[in-house]
C-alpha positions in Angstrom: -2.9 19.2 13.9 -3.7 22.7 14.1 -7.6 23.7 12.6 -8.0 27.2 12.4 -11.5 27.8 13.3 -11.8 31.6 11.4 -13.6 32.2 8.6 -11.5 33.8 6.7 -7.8 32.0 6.5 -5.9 32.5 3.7 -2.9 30.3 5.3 0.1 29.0 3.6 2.2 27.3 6.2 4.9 24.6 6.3 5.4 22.4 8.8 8.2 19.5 9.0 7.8 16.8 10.7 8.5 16.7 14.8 11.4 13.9 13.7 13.5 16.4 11.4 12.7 19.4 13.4 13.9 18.1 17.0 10.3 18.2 18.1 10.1 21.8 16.8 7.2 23.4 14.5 7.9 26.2 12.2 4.8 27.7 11.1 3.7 30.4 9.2 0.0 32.2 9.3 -1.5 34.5 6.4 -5.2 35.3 7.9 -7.5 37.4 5.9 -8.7 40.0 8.7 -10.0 42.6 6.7 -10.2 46.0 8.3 -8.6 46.4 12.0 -8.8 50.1 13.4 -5.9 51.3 15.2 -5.7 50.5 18.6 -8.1 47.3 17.9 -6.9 43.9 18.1 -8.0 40.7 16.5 -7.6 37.3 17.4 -6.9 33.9 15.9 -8.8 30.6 17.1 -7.6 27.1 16.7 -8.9 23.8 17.6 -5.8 20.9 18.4 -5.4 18.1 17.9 -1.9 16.2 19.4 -2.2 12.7 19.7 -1.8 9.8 17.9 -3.2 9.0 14.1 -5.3 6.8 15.0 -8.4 6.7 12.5 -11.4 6.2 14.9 -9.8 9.0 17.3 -9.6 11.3 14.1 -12.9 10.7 13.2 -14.6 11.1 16.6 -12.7 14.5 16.9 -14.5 15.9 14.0 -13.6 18.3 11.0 -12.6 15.2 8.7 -9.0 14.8 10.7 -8.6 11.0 9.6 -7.8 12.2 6.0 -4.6 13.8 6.9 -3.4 9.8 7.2 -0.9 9.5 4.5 -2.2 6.7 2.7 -1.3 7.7 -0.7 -3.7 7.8 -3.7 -5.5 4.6 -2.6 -6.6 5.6 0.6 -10.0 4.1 0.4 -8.6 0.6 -0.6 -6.1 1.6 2.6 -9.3 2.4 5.2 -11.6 -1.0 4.2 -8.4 -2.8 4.8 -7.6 -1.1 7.7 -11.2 -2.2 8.7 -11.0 -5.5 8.5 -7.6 -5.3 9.9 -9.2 -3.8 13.4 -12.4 -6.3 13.1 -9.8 -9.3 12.8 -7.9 -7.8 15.9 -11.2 -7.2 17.7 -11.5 -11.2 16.8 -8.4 -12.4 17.2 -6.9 -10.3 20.2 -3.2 -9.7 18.2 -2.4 -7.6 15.2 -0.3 -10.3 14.1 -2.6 -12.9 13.6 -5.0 -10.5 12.2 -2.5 -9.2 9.6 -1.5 -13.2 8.9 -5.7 -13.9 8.6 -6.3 -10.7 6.1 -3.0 -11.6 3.9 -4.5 -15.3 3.8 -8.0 -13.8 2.6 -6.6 -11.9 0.1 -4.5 -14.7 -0.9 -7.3 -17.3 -1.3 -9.6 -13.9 -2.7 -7.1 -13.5 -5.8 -6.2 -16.9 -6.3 -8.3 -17.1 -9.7 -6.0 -14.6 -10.9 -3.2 -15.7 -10.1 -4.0 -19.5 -11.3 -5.3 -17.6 -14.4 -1.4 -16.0 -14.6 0.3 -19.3 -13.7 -1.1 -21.6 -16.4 -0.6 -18.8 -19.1 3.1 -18.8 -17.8 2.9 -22.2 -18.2 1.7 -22.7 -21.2 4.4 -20.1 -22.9 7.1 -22.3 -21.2 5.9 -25.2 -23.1 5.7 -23.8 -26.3 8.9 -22.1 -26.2 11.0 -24.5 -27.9 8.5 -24.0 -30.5 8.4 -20.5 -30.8 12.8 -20.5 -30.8 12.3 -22.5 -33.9 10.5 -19.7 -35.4 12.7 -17.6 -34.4 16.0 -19.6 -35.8 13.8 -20.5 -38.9 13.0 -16.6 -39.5 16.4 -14.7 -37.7 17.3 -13.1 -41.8 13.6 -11.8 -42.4 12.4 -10.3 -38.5 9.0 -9.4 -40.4 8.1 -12.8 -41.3 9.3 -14.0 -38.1 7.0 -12.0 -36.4 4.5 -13.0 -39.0 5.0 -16.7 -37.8 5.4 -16.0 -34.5 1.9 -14.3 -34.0 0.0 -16.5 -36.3 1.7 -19.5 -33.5 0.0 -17.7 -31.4 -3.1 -17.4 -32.5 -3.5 -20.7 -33.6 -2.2 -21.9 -30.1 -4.4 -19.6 -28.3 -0.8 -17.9 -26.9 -1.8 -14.2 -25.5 1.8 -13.0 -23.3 -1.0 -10.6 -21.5 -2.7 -13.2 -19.7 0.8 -14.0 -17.1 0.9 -9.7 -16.7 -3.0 -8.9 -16.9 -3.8 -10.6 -13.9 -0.8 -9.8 -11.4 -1.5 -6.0 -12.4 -4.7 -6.4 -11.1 -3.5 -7.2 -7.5 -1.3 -4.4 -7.6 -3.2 -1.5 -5.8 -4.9 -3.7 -3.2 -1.6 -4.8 -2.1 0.2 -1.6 -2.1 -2.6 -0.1 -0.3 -2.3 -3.0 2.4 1.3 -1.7 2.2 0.6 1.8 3.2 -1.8 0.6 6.2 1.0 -1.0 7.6 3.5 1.4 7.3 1.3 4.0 8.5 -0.9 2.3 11.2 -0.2 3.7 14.9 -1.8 0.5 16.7 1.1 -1.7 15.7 3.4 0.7 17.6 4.7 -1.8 20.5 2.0 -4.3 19.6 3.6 -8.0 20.4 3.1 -10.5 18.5 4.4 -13.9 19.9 7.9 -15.1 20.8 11.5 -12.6 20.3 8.8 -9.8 18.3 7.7 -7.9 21.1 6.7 -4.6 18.2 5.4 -5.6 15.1 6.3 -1.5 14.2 10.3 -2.2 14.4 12.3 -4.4 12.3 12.7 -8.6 13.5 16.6 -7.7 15.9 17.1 -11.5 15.1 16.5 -11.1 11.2 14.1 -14.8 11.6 11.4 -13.7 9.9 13.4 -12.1 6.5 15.1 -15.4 6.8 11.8 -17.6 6.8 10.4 -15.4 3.7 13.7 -15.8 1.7 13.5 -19.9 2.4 9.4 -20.2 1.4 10.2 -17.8 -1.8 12.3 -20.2 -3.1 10.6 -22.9 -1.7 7.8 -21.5 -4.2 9.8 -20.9 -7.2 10.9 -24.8 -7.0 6.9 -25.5 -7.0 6.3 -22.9 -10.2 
């Protein structure tokens, strides 16, 4: 990161990253001078920073560097998670267990919600068979089908936006979570226990995807 530390910068510059260029930068400079007599010279000043994003290093550096993390338009959900990511780590000695502990908390933190969308799931299952009458009973007239169907409803105390309503609601925290760790430099080469020696690279003995495919099913059979 390059912080141009004139006045007057009027740059435009586009830089790829050091991955597609071959560790190469391709930068261009428009600086807003003004006047410079012949024979006179002028110079450009920039502070650097190359090192690793790491958020407390940005911050201590100055000049507001931790918001060049790409952490996407929930970046503030992405930094208190990241928080209690480093304070769990700080507890816990091992990213892993600290991202196991924070996914835990947010589990037990949203389970309302999602017992909320689970019983309204539920209870459309069960009146189904119901609500396929209506619909075999009404298939020639689809107004008064859909008459009969919402007046069901109603009467049954059926609302379809109770299953969506609260899942939605979990959406950003967990995308933001997400984003911190995709983006997060201190699980570079951070062990956890066992064959996963970087918690930044993908499992070499594909256990873990295995393990999540068994317990998602595992938890469909319970649903």
């Amino acid at each position: 990161t390059m912080l141009p530390e004139n006045k007057r910068v009027n740059y435009t510059y586009g830089a790829r990253s050091l991955a597609d260029q071959m560790c190469s930068i391709n930068m261009r400079n428009s600086v807003a001078f003004g006047q410079i007599a012949p024979g006179a010279s002028a110079t450009l000043k920039y502070r650097n920073w190359f090192g690793p994003k790491s958020p407390e290093l940005l911050k201590a550096y100055g000049a507001k560097l931790e918001e060049s993390l790409d952490l996407g338009i929930l970046a503030r959900i992405s930094m208190l998670l990241f928080s209690a990511l480093s304070w769990l780590h700080g507890a816990l000695g091992n990213w892993g267990l600290a991202i196991i502990v924070c996914t835990l908390a947010l589990k037990v933190g949203f389970y309302p919600l999602t017992r909320q969308a689970a019983m309204s799931a539920h209870r459309m299952k069960k009146m189904q068979p119901e609500m396929n009458r209506l619909k075999e009973k009404y298939k020639e007239d689809p107004k008064r089908q859909q008459q009969e169907l919402m007046k069901f409803m109603s009467t049954n105390k059926i609302n379809p936006m109770r299953g969506c309503l609260p899942v939605l609601a979990q959406l950003p925290v967990f995308i933001a979570f997400y984003r911190v760790l995709s983006t997060s430099i201190e699980l570079r080469h951070a062990p956890f226990y066992g064959w996963i020696t970087d918690l930044a690279i993908a499992d070499p003995y594909f256990v873990t995807p295995l393990i999540l495919g068994v317990t998602m099913f595992v938890q469909q059979k319970i649903t």
